[in-house]
Structures are given as C-alpha cells and as structure tokens.
C-alpha positions in Angstrom: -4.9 -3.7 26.2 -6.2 -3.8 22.8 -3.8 -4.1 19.5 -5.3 -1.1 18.1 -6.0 2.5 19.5 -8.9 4.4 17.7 -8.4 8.0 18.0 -11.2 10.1 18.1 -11.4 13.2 14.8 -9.6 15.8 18.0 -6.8 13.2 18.4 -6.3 12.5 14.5 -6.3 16.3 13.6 -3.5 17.2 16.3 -1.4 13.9 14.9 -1.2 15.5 11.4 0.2 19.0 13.6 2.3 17.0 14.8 3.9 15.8 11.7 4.2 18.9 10.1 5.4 20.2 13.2 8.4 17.2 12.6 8.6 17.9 9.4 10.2 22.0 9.7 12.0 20.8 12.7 13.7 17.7 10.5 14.1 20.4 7.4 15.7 22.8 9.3 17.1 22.2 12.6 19.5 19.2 11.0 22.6 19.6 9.0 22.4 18.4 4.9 22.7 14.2 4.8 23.7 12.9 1.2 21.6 12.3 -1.6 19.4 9.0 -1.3 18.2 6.9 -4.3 14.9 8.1 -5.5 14.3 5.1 -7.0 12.8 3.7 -4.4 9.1 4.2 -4.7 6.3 4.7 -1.9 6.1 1.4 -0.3 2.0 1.0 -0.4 -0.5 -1.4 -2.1 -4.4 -1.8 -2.6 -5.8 -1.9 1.1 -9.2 -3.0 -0.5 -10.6 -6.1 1.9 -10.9 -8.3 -1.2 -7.6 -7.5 -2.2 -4.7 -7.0 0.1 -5.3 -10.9 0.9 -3.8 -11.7 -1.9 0.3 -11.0 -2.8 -0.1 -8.2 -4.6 3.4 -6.6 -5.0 3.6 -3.1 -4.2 6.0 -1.0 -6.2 10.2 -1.8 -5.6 13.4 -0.1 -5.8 15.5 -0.8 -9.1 18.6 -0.2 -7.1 19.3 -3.1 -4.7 21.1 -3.1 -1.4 24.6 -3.1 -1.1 26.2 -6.4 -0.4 26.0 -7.1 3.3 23.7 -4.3 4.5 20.6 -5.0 5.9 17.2 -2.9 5.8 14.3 -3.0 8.5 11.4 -1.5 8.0 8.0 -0.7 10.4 4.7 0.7 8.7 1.4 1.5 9.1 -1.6 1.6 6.7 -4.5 2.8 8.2 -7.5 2.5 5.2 -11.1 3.8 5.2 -13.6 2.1 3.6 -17.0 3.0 1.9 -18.8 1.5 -1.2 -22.3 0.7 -1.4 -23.1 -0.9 -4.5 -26.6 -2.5 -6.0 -26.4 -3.7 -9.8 -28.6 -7.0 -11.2 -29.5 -8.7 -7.9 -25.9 -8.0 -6.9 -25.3 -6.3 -3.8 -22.2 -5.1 -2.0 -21.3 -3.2 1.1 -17.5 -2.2 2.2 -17.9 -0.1 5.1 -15.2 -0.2 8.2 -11.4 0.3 8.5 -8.7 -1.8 7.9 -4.9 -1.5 9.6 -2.0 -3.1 8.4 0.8 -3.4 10.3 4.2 -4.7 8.5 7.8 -5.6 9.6 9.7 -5.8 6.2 13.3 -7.3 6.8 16.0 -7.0 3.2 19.3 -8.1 2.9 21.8 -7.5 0.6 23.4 -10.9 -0.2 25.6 -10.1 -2.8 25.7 -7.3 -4.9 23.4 -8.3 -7.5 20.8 -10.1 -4.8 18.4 -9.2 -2.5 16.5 -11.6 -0.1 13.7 -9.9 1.7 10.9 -11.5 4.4 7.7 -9.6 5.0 5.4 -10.2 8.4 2.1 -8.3 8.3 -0.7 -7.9 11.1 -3.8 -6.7 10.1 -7.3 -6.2 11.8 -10.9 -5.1 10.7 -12.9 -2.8 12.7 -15.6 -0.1 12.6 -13.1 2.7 13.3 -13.1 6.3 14.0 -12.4 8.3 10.7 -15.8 8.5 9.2 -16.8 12.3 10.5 -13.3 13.1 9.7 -13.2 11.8 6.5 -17.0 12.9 5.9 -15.8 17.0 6.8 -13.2 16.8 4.7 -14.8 15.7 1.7 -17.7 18.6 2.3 -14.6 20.9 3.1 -12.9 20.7 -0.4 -16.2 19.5 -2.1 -15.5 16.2 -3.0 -17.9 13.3 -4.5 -19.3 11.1 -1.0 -20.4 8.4 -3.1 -23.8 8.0 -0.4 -21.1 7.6 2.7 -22.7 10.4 4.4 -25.9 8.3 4.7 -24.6 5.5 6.1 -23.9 4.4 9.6 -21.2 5.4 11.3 -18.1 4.0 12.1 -19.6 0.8 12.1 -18.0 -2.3 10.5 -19.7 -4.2 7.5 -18.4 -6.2 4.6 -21.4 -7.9 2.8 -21.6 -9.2 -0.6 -24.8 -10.9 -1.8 -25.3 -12.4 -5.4 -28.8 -12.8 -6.2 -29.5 -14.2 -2.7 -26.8 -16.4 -2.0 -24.1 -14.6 0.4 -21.1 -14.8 -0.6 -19.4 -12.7 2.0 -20.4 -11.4 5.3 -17.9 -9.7 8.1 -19.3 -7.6 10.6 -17.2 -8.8 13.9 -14.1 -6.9 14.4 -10.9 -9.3 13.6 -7.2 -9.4 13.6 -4.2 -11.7 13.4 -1.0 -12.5 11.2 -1.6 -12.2 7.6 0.2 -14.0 5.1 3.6 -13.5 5.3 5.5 -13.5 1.9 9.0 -14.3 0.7 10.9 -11.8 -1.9 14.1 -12.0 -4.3 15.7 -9.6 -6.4 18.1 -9.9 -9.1 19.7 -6.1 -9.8 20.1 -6.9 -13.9 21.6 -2.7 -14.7 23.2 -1.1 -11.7 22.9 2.6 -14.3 26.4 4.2 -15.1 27.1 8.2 -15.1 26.5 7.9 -19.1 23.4 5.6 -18.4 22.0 6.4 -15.5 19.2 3.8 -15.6 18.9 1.0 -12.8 16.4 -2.0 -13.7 15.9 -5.1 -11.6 13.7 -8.4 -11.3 11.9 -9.6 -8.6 9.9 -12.3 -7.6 7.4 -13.4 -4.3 6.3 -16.0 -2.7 2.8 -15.5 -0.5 2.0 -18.2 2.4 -1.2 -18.8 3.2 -0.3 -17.9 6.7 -3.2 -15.5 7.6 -7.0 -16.8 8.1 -9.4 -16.2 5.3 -12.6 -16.5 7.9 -11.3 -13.1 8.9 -9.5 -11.6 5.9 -6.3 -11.5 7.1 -5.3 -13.9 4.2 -6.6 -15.8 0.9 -5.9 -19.5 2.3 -3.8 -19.6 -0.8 -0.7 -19.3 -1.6 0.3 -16.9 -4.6 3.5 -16.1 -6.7 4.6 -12.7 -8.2 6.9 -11.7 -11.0 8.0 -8.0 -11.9 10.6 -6.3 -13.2 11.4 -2.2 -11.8 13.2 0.3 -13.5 14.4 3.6 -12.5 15.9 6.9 -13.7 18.0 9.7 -11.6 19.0 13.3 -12.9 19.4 16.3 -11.8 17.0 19.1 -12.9 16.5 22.9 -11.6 14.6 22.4 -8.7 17.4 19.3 -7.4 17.4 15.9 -8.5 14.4 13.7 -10.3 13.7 9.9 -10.0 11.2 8.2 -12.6 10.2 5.0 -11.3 8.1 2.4 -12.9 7.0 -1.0 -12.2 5.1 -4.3 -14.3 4.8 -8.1 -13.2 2.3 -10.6 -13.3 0.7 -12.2 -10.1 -0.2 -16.2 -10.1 -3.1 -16.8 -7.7 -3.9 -20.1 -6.0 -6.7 -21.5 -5.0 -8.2 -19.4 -2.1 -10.8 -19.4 -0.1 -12.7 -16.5 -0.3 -15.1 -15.9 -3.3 -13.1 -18.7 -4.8 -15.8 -19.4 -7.8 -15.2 -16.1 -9.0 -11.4 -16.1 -8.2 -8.9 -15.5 -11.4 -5.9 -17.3 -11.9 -3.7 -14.5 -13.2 -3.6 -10.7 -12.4 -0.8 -8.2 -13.8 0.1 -5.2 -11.8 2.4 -2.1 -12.2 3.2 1.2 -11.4 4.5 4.9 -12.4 5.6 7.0 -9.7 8.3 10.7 -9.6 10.5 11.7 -6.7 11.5 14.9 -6.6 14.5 16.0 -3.8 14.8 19.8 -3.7 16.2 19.9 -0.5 18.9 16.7 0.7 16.8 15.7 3.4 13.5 15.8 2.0 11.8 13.3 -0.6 8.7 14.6 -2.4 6.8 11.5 -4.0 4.1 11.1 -6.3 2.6 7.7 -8.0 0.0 5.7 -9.5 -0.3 2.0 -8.6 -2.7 -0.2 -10.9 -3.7 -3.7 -11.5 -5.9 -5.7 -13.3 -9.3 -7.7 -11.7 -8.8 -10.6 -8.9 -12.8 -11.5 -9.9 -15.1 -12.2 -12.4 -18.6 -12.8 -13.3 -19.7 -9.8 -11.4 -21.1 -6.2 -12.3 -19.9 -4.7 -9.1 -17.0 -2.1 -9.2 -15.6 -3.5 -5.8 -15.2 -6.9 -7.1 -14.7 -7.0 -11.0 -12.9 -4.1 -11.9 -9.5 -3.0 -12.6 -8.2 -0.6 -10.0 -6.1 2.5 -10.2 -5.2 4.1 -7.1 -3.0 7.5 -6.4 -0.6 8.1 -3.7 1.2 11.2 -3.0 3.6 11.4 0.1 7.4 11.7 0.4 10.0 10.8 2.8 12.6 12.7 5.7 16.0 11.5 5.7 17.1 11.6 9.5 20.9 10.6 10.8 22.0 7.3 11.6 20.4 5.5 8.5 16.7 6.7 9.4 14.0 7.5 7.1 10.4 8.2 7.7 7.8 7.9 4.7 4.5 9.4 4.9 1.6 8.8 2.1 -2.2 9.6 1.4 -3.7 7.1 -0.7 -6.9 7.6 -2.6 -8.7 6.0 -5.1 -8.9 7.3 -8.4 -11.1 4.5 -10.1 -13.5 5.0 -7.5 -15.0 2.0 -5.9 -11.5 -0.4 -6.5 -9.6 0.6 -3.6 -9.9 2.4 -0.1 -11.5 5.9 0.2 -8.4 6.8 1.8 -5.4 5.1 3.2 -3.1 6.7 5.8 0.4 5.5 5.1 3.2 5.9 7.7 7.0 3.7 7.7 10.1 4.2 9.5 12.9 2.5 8.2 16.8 1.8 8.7 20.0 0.5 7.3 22.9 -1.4 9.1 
C-alpha cells in the first residue's frame, strides 16, 4: 500500500467539512482549558522543491519548555506547485505536489534549554489538487499565472539554462529527508512588568535525505536565529506578536551547486489572537533571502515572501491541533498553496 493517498477534489472538499465540523464541536461542546503561550508561531516553512532541501528554519517559540517536559509533534504539509517561467534562454517548470511528513521531538532540559530532533518524509508526485485548486482560483478570481493551460496533475520539475539541464524530475519519489538537530537557549523568560520572552536558537541539517530525488541538499547546513515574543491582553482576549531573524550557512550541495549561495538570512512576523481559551487564531509572514544566483528566474533567484494564516484548538490532555493555508505572496518563490496540518502533545 502506497505511503501516500491522493484524494480525489469530492474527497478533499468533504475533508475541509469535516474540520470545521471539528472545529464547533471542539469550541463548544468542551469546557474552557487555560490560556496557552501565543508565542509559539505556525510551525511551516517554504515547501518550494528547490528550497525545503535545505535547513531553512521555520519560525520558533520565544518561550521554551519547562524543564523536564517533553513535546511530540506529527504534521503534514501538503504543497501545490505551478510556475512556468521562460526569461534569456532560461527555462523553468515547477509543476506537481510535494508532501512533507514531520515527527518533531523537544525537550526541556533545563529551564533555560531546549534540545529538539526533527525526522521528515517527503515525496514528489503529480497529485490530485490541480482542478481543485484551478476552481478556486476562478471562484474568488484570482491571478492562474498560465496553470490552467498546463497538464494536469502531472509531475514535472525542469530547469534548463541556455541548453544545458540543470534539473529534471518527472518520476514520482520519496524517502527520509534530512533530518536536523536544534538548540535553544531561552535568554528573557518576560515578567508581568515586561512581558517580553526572547530566545536563541541554533540547527544543525544532515545530509540524510537523497538529492537525486529532492528529499535533501547532500549538504549539510547550519542555522542561527534569535525569536522574540510579546503577550497582552486586549478587548477581543489576549494578543501575541511574534517575530523571528537568523542567518542560514549552506554547504556544499548537490543540487544546482554552481549557482548555490553560501549564506541566506531568514525571519519572520507573525499575530495570535485567542478570543475564546481554546481557540488560537494565527496570522504570519515568513521570508528569506535567495539560495541561488546567476539566474533571471523568479523560482530560483529571488527572495521569497510567503503568508500563512491558520490557528490552533487546544483539546484536553496536552493536545493541540494546528491548521494553516499557505500562499505565496511574492509569486513564483514558494508553493501555490500549501495545506498545513500538526497534532501535537506535552508530557
């Protein structure tokens, strides 16, 4: 039995009923839980192909765990591709859909320190989102970008620089991507007269995953970043700001390594609202600067901004479910659309 199930557009459009039907039944039918930290930001990253490779960091929480207490967390990125680009004997084509799957494991060692190990699975195929994604950009009249002409759900990552080609996928893959290695130092816990939390962090990407397939770089890649956070209380319940910056060393990898750079910085701004105690309501904007150069195409030399807006339900027992739709607002640097979904714990 195959790793991943396609669902047809019937199947995907009763899957989103399903969730709202969740979500009343979570709002309403539970007693109030206590406030959660809504520093902790929407846990996604750039899905691109010739990005999520690399370690990019996605946003993190200023406000570390607890000493002792351990976090495990599932998710589910399920990202659309389509850019068709032609500029000075350059060519590129992103078309298919990517699906990362992510077992994120944190520990609070001491109350300043945070260890965290993170094991993703990620595969390449053509897919079954393109009519759905196709009707609901002709439904709230939204730019296509030319994805209406193309084939669909078919799977095709070509890149071709003035006849030489530099990249060219169009088998369906999957496998362990690169697993990475995290720390966090909390340097402000926040106080009741200064309610800001800030922390550091750094990672450490193996090349684990296979770059023939692009479930990995074939290097390995370090990242530095500090988070902050804010929490007060407004009118409509409590607000979180959250922000993010860091710096990301790449090594050596193999894929479009001639064009590769060294050294990319990242970040991140992002607001939580809770107006209800069991219910999260998240908005942010990730960014980062270009992995490539010496190219005129959008999809490979160009700084990316991408927007996600989501939230999260606060169940019993330590449970929370996040849920996220990703889209690109510097069109051409990052998925169409990504489908975000994590269930996560503490112990």
């Amino acid at each position: 039995m195959s790793f991943i199930c396609p669902y047809s557009q019937f199947r995907f459009s009763m899957l989103f009923r399903k969730e709202l039907l969740l979500f009343f039944v979570l709002l309403y039918g539970f007693p109030s839980a206590s406030l959660a930290d809504l520093t902790t930001p929407l846990s996604v990253s750039n899905q691109a192909p010739l990005i999520q490779i690399y370690g990019l960091p996605g946003m993190s929480r200023s406000l570390l765990l607890p000493a002792g207490v351990i976090e495990a967390q599932l998710s589910m990125d399920v990202s659309n591709h389509f850019l068709h680009e032609n500029t000075g004997g350059e060519s590129l084509l992103l078309d298919g859909e990517s699906y990362l799957y992510s077992l994120q494991l944190s520990y609070g060692v001491s109350d300043r320190l945070e260890l965290s190990l993170d094991i993703p699975y990620v595969a390449h195929q053509g897919g079954q989102l393109d009519g759905f994604i196709d009707d609901w950009h002709r439904f709230f009249g939204l730019p296509t970008n030319g994805r209406e002409n193309g084939t669909k759900d078919q799977l095709s990552f070509i890149y071709d620089d003035n006849g030489t080609e530099r990249l060219s996928q169009q088998d369906e893959t999957k496998g362990l991507g690169d697993i990475r290695f995290s720390g966090a130092w909390q340097l402000s816990e926040g106080t009741d007269l200064e309610p800001t939390t800030i922390a550091f962090h750094s990672s450490l990407k193996l090349p684990t995953g296979d770059s023939e397939k692009l479930t990995g770089s074939g290097g390995a890649d370090l990242a530095v970043w500090l988070s902050g956070g804010r929490q007060f209380p407004v009118a409509w319940g409590d607000l979180g700001l959250i922000t993010s910056l860091g710096l990301l060393f790449v090594g050596e990898g193999e894929v479009l390594e001639e064009q590769q750079r060294s050294l990319v910085w990242f970040g991140g701004l992002g607001i939580a609202l809770q107006p209800w105690q069991r219910v999260r309501l998240q908005v942010q904007v990730d960014f980062h600067s270009s992995f490539y150069h010496d190219s005129r195409m959008d999809g490979v030399d160009s700084s990316s901004v991408q927007l996600a807006t989501g939230g999260t339900i606060i169940l019993d027992e330590g449970y929370e479910i996040e849920l996220a739709v990703v889209e690109d607002i510097a069109v051409g640097t990052a998925p169409d659309v990504v489908f975000h979904f994590a269930l996560r714990r503490r112990f």
